[in-house]
N, C-alpha and C positions, 0 to 999 in steps of 0.2 A: 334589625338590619336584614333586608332583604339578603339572600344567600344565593340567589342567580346573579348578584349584582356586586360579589363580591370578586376582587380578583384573583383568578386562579394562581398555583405559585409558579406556571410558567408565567402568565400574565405579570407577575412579580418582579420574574427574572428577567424579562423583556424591558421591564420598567427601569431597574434599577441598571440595566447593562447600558438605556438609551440616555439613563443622567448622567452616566460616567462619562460617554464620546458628546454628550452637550444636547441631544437629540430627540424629540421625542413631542407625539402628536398633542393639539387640546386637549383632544376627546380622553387618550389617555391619563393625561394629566387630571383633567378634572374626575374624572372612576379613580383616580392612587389618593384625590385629597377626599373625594366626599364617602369613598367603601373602605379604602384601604386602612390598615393599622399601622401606624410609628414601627412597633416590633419587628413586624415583617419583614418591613425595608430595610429597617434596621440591620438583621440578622443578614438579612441575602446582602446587604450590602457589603456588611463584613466578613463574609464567607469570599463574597468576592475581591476584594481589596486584597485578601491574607494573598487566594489562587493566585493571582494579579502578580503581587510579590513575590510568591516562589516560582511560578513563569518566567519571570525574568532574571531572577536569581541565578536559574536552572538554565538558560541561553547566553547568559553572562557566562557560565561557569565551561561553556561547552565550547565558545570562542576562545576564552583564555589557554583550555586544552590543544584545539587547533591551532592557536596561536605559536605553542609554546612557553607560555610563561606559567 
């Protein structure tokens, strides 16, 4: 595998943050299926999903205190 044609792990997290909102160019898409590795995605993916959920967890938890409940 060519290693300039690999994607960097911002290029990763760009990837994985633009399949989350639905988004995201050809060009990129075809560099994540023909360089990119399963794992990668994988990992950032899940690293993101977890963030994701305690984000909102952590804004849930901050209204309910403004709230009063």
């Amino acid at each position: 595998m060519n290693d300039k044609l690999k994607p960097t792990l911002g290029q990763v997290f760009m990837s994985v943050l633009g399949a989350m909102f639905g988004v995201q160019s050809k060009k990129n898409l075809e560099r994540d299926f023909q360089y990119g590795t399963f794992s990668q995605y994988a990992i950032i993916g899940g690293l993101f999903s977890v963030a994701f959920v305690f984000a909102v967890w952590g804004v849930v938890g901050l209204v309910m205190n403004a709230a009063g409940v």
